[in-house]
C-alpha positions in Angstrom: 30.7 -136.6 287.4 32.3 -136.2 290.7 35.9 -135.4 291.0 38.0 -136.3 293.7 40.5 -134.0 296.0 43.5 -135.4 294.3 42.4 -135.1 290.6 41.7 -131.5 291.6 45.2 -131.1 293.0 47.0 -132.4 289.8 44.6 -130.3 287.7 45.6 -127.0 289.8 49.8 -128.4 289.0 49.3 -128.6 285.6 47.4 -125.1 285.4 49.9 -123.5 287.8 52.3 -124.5 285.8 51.3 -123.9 282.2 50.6 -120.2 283.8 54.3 -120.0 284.7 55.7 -121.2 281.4 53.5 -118.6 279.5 54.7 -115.8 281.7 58.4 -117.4 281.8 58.2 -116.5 278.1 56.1 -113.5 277.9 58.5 -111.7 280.6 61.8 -112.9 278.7 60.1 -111.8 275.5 59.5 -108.3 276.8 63.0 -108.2 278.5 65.2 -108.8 275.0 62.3 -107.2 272.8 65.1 -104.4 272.6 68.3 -106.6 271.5 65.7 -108.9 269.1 65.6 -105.6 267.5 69.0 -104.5 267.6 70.6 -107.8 267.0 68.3 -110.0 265.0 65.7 -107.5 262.7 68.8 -105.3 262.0 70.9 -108.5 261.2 71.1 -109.7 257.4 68.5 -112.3 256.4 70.2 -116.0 257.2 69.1 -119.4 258.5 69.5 -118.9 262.2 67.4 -115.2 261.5 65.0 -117.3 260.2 65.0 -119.9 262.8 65.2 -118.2 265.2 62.1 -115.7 264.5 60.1 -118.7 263.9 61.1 -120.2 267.0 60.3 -116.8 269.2 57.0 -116.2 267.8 55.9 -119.3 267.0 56.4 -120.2 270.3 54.7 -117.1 271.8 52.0 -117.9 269.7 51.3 -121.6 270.6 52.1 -121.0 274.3 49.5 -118.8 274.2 47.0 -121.3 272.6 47.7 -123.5 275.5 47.7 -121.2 278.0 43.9 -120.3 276.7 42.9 -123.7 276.3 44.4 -124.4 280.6 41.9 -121.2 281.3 39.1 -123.4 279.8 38.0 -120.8 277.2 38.6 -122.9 274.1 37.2 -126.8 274.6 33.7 -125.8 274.5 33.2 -129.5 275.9 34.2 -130.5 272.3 35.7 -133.9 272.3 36.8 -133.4 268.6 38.5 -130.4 269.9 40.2 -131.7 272.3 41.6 -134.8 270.4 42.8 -132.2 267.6 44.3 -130.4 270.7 46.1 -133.5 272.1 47.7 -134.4 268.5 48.9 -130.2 267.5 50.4 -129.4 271.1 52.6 -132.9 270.8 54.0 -132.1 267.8 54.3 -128.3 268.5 56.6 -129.2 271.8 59.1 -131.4 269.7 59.1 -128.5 267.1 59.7 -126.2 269.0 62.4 -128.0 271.4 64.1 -129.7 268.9 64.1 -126.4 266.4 65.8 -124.2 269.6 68.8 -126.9 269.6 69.5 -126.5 265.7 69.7 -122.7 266.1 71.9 -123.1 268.6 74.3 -125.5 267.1 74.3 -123.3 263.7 75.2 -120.4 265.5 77.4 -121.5 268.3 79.8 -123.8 266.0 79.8 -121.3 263.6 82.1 -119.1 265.4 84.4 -122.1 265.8 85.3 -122.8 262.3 84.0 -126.4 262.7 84.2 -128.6 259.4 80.8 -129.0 257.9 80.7 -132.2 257.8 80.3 -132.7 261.7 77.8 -130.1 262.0 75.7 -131.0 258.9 75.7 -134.7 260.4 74.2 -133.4 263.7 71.7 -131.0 262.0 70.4 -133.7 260.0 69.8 -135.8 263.0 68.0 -133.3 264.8 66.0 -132.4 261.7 65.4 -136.5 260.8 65.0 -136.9 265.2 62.1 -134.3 264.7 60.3 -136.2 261.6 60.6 -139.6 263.4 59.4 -138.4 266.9 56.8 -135.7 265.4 54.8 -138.7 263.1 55.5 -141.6 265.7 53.9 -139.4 268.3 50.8 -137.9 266.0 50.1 -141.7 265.5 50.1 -142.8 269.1 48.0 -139.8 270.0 45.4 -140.4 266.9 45.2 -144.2 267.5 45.3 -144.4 271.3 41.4 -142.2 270.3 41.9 -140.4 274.1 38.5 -140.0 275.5 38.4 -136.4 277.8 35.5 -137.9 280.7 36.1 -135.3 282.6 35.3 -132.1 280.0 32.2 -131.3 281.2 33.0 -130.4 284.3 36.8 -129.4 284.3 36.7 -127.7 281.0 40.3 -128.3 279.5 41.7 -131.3 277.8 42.4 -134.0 280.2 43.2 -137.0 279.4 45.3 -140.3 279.3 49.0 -140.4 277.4 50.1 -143.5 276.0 51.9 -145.9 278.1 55.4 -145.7 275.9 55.5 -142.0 275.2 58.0 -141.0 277.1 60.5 -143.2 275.2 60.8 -140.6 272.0 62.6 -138.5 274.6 65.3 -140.2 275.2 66.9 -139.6 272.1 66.8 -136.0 272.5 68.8 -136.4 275.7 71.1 -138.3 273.7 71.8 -135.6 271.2 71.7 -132.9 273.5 74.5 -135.0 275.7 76.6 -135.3 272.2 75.9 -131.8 271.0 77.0 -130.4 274.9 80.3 -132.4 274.7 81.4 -131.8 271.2 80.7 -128.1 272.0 82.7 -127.9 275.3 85.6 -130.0 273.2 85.7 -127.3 270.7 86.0 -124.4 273.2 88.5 -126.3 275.7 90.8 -126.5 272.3 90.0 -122.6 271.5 91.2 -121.6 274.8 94.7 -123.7 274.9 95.1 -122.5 271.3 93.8 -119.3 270.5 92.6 -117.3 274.0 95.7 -115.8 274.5 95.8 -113.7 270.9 91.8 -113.1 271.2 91.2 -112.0 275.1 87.6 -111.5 274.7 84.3 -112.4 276.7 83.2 -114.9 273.8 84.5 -118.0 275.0 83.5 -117.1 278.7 79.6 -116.0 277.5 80.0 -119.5 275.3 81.3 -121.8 278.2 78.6 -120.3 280.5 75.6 -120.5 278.2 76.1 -123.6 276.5 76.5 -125.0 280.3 72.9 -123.4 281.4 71.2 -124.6 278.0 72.6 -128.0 278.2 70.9 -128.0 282.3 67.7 -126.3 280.7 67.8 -129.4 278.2 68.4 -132.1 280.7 66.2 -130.5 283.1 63.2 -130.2 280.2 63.3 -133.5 279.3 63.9 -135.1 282.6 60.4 -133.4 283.6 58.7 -134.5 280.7 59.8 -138.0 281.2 58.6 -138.0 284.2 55.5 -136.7 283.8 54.8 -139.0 280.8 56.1 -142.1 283.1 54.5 -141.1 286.9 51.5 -139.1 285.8 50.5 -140.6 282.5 47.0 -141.5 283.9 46.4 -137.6 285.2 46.9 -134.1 284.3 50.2 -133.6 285.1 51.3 -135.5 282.3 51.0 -132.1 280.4 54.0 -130.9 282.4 56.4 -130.8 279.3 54.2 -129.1 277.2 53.2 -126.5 279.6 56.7 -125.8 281.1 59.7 -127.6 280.0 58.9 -126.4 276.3 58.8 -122.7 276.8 61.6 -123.0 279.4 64.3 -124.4 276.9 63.0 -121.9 274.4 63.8 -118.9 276.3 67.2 -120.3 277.4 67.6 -121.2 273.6 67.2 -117.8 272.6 68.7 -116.3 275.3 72.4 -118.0 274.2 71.6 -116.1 270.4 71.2 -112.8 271.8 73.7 -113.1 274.8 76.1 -114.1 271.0 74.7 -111.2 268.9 75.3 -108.6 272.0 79.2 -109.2 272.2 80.9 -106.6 269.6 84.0 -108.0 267.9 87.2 -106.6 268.1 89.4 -104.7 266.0 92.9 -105.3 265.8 95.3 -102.5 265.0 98.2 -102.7 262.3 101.2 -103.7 265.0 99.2 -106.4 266.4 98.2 -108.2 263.0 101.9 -107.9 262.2 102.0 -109.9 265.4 99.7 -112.3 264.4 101.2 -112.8 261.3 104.6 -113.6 262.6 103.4 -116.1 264.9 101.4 -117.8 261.9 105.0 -117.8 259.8 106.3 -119.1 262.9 104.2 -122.2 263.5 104.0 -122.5 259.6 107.4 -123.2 259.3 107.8 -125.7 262.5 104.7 -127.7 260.6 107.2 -127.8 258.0 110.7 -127.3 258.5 112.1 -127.5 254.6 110.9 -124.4 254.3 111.9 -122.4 256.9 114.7 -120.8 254.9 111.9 -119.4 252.5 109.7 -117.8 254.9 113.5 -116.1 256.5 114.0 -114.8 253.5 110.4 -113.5 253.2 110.8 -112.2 256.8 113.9 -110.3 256.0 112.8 -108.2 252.9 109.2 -107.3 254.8 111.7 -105.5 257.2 
């Protein structure tokens, strides 16, 4: 089968680009090997440990997978392969996307103090998001039964994406868009409230990596929706799962380590006095009948 000059140029994309979100993650991987350590293995076992070493080695793992199938070393001209390979790698992405933005909101609003209630309603939505999308999109994959015509010659799984695919993505834009804006909420109140007793660079770190995820994010999905919409009918509809995943990932997991690395302070005896007082203080304009009480407790302290 002959291919033409512009198949081959949307083939060369996609492999150029699956090349530089492997080594995107292999290079970050390598750089923070020494805080993972330090920070995460160190750490006592919770949740977000948990997540998050799934996340960062699962990922490095299926990256990889791709990343040997884009060299042509796994298809074998195996159509069964490749259709196998088509239904794994979609649900892998969402996985691993969807399971970077949970990790982050568990360990970002957990530093605010942020009733449960909120944050259990938007880790159930990215967890029910992830079901939805991950069996919708295993369905559409299996049924569409993707022919790869070009195997033979190309050697890597190449073929057509369903016409309404890009669609599932849209709600993770919308979740990301609420989680982004309910975060930045939270730390604009932290600062007018509570920066001035705790100077420290965890709001700044916060503001700035939340900020750069949240791009990643829209970025990510922007490409992938693309991809899916303009390139659907060649191989750079693999875009998203060759780049955009690996990229969110890595800024993911950079906002948990950039977290971990800050030390928290230590307050000496005078300045929890402080703290104290003011707490007395605004307890007893919140409630003026019973100021008198908390004079009296003031004046036998001292």
């Amino acid at each position: 089968m002959s291919l033409t000059s512009q198949f081959m140029e949307t083939l060369w994309v996609r492999k150029s680009f699956a090349a530089a979100g492997h080594t995107l993650l292999v290079y970050d991987y390598l750089l923070t090997l020494k805080d993972e350590i330090s920070y995460i293995w160190n750490a006592p076992w919770t949740a977000v440990k948990v997540l998050f070493l799934l996340n960062r080695y699962g990922n490095l793992i299926g990256q990889t997978f791709i990343r040997l199938e884009e060299a042509g070393l796994l298809a074998h001209n195996s159509q069964e392969f490749c259709h196998r390979f088509a239904v794994s790698t979609t649900c892998f992405m969402f996985l691993s996307t969807e399971s970077i933005h949970i990790i982050v909101l568990k360990r970002a609003w957990a530093i605010w103090g942020t009733r449960k209630i909120v944050t259990k309603i938007l880790i159930w939505s990215y967890v029910s998001y992830i079901l939805l999308v991950v069996a919708a999109s295993a369905y559409s994959v299996n049924a569409s039964h993707g022919v790869f015509p070009q195997l033979n010659v190309i050697k890597i799984c190449a073929a057509t994406m369903p016409k309404y695919l890009w669609l599932v993505y849209l709600g993770s834009l919308i979740l990301d868009t609420l989680l982004f804006v309910l975060t930045m909420r939270s730390l604009w109140r932290y600062s007018r409230e509570f920066y001035h007793l705790y100077p420290s660079n965890l709001l700044r770190v916060l503001v700035r990596d939340a900020i750069m995820f949240y791009i990643v994010s829209v970025f990510g999905s922007a490409l992938t929706i693309a991809s899916l919409t303009s390139h659907s009918h060649n191989p750079k509809y693999f875009l998203g799962k060759g780049f955009a995943s690996p990229l969110i990932s890595v800024a993911g997991q950079r906002l948990v380590l950039n977290l971990r690395r800050l030390k928290t302070r230590t307050y000496s005896t005078r300045e929890l006095s402080r703290e104290i007082d003011r707490q007395l203080e605004a307890f007893a304009e919140a409630n003026p009948s019973c100021g008198d009480d908390i004079g009296d407790l003031e004046e036998e302290r001292d």
